[in-house]
PQR file with spaces between the fields and no chain letter, atoms N, CA, C, O and H, PARSE charges and radii, in Angstrom:
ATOM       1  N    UNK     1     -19.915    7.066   14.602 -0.4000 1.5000
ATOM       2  CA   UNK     1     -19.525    5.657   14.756 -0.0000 2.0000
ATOM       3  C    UNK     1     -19.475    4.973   13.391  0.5500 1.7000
ATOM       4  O    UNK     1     -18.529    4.288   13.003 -0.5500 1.4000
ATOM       5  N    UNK     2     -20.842    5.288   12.548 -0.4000 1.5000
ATOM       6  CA   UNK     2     -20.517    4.816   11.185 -0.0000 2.0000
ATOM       7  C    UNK     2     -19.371    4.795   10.167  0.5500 1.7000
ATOM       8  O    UNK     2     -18.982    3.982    9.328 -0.5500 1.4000
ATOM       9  H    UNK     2     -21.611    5.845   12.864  0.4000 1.0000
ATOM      10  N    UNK     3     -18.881    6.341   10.685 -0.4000 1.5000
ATOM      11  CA   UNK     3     -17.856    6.862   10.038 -0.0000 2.0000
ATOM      12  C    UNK     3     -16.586    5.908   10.381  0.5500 1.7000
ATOM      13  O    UNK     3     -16.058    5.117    9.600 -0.5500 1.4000
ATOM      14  H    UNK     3     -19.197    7.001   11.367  0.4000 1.0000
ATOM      15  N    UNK     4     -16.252    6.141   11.599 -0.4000 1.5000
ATOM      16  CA   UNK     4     -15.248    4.915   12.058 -0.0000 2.0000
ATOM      17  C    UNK     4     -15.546    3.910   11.210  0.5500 1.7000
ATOM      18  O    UNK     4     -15.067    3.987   10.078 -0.5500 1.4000
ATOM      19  H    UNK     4     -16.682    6.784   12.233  0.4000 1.0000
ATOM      20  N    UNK     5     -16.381    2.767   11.552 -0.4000 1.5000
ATOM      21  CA   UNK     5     -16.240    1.574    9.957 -0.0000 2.0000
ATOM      22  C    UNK     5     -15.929    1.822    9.332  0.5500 1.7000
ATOM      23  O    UNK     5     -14.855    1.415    8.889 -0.5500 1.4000
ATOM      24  H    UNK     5     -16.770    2.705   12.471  0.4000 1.0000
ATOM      25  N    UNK     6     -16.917    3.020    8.627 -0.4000 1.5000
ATOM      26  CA   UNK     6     -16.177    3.274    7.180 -0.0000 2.0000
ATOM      27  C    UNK     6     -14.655    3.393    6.649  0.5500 1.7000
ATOM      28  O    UNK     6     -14.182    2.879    5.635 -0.5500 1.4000
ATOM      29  H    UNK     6     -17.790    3.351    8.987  0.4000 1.0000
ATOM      30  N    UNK     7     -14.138    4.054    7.423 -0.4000 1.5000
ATOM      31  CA   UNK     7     -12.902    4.374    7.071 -0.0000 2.0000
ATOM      32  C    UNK     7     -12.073    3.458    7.566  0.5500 1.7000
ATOM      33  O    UNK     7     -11.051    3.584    6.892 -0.5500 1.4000
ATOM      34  H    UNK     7     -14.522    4.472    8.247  0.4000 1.0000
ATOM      35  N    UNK     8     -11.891    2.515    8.432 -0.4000 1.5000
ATOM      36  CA   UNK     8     -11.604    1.395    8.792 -0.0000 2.0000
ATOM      37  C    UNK     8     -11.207    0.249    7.630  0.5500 1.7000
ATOM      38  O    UNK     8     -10.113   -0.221    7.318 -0.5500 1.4000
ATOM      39  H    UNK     8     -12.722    2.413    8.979  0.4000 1.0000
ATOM      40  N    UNK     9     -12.326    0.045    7.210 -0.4000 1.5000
ATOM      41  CA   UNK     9     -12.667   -0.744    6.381 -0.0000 2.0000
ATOM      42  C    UNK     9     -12.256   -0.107    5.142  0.5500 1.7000
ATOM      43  O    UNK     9     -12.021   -1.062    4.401 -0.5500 1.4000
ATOM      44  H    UNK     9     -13.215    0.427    7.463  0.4000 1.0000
ATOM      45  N    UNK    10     -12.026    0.998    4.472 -0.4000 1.5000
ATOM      46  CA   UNK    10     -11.229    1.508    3.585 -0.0000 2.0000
ATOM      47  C    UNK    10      -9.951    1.060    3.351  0.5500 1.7000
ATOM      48  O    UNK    10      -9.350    0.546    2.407 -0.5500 1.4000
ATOM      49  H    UNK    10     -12.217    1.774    5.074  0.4000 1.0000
ATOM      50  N    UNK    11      -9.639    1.490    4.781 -0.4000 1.5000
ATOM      51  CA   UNK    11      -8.028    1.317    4.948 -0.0000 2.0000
ATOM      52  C    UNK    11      -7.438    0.134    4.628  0.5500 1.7000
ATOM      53  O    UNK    11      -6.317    0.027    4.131 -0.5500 1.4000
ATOM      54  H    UNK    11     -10.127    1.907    5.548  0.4000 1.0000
ATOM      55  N    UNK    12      -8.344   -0.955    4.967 -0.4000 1.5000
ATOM      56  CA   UNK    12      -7.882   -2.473    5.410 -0.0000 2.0000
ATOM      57  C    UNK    12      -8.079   -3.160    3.632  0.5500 1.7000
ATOM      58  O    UNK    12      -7.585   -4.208    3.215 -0.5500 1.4000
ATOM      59  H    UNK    12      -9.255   -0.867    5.371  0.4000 1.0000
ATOM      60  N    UNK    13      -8.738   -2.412    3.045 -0.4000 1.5000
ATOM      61  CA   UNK    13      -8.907   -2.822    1.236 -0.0000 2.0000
ATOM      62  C    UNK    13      -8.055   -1.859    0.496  0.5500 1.7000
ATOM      63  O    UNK    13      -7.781   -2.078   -0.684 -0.5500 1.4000
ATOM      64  H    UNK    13      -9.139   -1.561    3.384  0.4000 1.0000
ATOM      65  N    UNK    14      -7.578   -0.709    1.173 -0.4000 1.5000
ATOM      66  CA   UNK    14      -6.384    0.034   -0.008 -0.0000 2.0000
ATOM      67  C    UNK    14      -5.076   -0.950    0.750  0.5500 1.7000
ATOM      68  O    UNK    14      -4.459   -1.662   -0.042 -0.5500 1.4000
ATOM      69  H    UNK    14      -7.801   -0.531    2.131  0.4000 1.0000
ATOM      70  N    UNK    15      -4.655   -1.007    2.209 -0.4000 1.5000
ATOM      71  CA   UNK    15      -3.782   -1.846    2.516 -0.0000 2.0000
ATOM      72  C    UNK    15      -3.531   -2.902    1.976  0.5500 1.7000
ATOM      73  O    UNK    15      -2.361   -3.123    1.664 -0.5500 1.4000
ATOM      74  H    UNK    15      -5.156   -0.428    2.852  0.4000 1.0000
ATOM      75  N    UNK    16      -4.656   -3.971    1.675 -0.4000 1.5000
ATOM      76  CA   UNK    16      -4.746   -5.618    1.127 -0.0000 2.0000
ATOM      77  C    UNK    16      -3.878   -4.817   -0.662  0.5500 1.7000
ATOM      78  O    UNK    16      -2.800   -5.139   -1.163 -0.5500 1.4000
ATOM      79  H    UNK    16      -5.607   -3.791    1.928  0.4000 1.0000
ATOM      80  N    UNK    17      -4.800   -3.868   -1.115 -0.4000 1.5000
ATOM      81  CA   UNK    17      -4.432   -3.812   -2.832 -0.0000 2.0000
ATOM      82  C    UNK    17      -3.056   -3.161   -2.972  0.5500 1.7000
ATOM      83  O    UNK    17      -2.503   -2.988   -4.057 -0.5500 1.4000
ATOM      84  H    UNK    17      -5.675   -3.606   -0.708  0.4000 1.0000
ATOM      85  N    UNK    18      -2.508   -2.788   -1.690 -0.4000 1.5000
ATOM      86  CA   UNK    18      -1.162   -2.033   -1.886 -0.0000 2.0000
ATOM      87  C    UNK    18       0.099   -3.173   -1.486  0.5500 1.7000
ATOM      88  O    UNK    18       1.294   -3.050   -1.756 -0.5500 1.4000
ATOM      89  H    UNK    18      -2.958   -2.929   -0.808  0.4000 1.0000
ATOM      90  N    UNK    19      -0.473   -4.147   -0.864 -0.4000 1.5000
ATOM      91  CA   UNK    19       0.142   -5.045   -0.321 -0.0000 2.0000
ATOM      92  C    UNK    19       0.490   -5.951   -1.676  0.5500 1.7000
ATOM      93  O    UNK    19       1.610   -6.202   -2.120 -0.5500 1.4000
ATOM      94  H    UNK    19      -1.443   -4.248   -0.644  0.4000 1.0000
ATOM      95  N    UNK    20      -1.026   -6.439   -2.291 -0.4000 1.5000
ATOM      96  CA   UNK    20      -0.935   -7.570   -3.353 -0.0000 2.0000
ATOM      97  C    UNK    20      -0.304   -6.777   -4.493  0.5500 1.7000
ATOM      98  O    UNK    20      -0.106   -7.440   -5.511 -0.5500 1.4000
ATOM      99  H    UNK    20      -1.936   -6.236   -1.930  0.4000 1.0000
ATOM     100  N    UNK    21       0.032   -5.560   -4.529 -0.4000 1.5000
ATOM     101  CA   UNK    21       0.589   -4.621   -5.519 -0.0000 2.0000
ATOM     102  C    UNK    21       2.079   -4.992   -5.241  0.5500 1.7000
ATOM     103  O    UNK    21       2.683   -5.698   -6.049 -0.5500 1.4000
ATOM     104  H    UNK    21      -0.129   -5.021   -3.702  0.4000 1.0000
ATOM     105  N    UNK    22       2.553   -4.623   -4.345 -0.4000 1.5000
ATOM     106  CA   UNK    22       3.751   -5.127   -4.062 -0.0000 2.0000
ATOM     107  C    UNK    22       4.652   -6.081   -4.110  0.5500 1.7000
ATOM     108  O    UNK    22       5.850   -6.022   -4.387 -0.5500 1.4000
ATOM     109  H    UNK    22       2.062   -4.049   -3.689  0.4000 1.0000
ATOM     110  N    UNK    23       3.816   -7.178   -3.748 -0.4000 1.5000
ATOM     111  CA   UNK    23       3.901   -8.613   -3.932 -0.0000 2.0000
ATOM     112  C    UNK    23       4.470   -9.295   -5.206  0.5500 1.7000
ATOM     113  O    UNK    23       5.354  -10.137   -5.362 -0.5500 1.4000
ATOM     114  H    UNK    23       2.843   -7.225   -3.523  0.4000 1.0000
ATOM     115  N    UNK    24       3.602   -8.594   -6.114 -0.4000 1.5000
ATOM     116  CA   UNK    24       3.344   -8.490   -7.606 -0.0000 2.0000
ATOM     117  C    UNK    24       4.606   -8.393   -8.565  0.5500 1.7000
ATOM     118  O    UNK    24       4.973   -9.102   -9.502 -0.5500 1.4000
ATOM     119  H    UNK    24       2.883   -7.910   -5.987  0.4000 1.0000
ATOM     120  N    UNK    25       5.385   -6.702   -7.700 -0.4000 1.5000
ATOM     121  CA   UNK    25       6.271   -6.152   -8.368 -0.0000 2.0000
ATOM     122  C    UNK    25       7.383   -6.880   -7.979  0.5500 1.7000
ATOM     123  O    UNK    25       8.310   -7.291   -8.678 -0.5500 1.4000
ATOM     124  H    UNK    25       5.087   -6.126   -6.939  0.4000 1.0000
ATOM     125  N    UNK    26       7.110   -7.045   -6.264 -0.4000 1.5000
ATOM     126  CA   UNK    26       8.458   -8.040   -5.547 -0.0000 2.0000
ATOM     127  C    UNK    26       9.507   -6.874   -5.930  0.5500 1.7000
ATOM     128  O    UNK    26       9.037   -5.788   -6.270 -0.5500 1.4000
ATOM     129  H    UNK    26       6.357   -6.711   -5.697  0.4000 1.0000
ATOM     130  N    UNK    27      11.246   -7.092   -5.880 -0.4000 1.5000
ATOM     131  CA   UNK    27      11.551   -6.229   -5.069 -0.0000 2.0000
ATOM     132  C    UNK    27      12.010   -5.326   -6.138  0.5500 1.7000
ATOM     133  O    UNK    27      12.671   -4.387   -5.694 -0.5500 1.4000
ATOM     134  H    UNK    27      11.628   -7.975   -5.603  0.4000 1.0000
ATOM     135  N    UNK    28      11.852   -5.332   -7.439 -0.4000 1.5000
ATOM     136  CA   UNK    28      12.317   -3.871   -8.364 -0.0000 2.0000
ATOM     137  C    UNK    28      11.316   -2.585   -7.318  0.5500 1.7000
ATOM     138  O    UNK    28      11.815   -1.519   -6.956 -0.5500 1.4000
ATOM     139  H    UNK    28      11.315   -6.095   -7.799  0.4000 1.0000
ATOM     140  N    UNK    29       9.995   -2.977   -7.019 -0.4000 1.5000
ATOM     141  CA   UNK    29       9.395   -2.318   -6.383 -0.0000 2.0000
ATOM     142  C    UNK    29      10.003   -0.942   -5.286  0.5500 1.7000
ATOM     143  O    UNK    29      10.094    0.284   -5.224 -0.5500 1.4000
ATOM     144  H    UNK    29       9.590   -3.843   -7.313  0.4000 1.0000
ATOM     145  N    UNK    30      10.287   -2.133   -4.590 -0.4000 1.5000
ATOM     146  CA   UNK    30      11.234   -1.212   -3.254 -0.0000 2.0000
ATOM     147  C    UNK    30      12.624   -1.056   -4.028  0.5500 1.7000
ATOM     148  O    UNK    30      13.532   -0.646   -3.304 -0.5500 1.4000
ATOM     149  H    UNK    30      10.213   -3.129   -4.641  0.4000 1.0000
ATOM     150  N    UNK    31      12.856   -1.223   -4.928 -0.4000 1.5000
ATOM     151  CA   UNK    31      14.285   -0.739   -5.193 -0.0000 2.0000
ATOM     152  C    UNK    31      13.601    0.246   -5.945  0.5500 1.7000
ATOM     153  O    UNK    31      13.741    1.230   -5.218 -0.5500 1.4000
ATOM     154  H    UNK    31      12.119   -1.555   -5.516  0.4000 1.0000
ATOM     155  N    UNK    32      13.106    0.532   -6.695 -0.4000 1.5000
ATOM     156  CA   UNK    32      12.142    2.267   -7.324 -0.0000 2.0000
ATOM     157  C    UNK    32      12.309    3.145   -6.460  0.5500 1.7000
ATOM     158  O    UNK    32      12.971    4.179   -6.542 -0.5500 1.4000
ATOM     159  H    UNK    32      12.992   -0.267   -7.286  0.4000 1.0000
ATOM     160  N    UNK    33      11.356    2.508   -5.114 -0.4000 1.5000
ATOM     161  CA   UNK    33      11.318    3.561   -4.044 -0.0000 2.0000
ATOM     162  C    UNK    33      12.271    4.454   -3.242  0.5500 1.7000
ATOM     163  O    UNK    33      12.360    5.660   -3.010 -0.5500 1.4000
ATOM     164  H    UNK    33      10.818    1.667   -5.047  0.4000 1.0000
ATOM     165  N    UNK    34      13.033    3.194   -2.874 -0.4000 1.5000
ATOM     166  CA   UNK    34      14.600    3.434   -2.106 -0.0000 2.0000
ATOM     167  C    UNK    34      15.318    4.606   -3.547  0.5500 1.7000
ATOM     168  O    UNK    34      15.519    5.779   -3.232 -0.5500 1.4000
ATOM     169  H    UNK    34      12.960    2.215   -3.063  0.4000 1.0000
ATOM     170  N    UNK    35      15.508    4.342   -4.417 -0.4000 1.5000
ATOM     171  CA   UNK    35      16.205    5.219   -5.924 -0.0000 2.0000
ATOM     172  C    UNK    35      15.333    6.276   -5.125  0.5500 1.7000
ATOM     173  O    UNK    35      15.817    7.007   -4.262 -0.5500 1.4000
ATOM     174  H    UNK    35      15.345    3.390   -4.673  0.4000 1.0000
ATOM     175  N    UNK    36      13.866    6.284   -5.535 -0.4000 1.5000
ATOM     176  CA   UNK    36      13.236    7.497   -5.584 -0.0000 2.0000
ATOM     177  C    UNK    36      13.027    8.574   -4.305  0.5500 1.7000
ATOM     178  O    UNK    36      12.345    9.594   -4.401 -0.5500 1.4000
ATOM     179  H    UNK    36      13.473    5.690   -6.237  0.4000 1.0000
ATOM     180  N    UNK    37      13.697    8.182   -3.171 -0.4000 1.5000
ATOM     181  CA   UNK    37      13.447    8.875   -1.997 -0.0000 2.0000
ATOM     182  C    UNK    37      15.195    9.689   -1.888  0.5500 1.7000
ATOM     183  O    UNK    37      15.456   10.755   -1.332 -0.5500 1.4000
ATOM     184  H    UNK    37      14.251    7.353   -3.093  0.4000 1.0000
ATOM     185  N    UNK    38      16.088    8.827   -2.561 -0.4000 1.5000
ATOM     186  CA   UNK    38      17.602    9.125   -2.336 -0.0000 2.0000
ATOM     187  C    UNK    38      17.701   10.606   -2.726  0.5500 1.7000
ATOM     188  O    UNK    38      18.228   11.555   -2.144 -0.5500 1.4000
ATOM     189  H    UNK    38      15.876    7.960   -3.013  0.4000 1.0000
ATOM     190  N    UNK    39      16.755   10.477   -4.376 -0.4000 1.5000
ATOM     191  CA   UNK    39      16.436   11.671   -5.227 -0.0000 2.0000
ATOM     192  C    UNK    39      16.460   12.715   -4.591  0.5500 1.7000
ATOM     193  O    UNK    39      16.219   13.785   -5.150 -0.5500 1.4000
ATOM     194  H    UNK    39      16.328    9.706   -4.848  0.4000 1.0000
């Protein structure tokens, strides 16, 4: 059960820093990605 939190709560603080990462870059970001998946 602990484990559940734990990793829960991981998720929800790499999500928030991948989110405000994004945010950040705004959209050269997803235009990297979109380039880099075409690859």
């Amino acid at each position: 059960m602990f484990n559940a939190i734990l990793w829960l709560v991981i998720g929800v603080i790499t999500f928030n820093l991948t989110d405000k990462y994004v945010k950040k870059n705004g959209t050269l970001a997803q235009y990297e990605k979109i380039n880099y998946y075409q690859r």
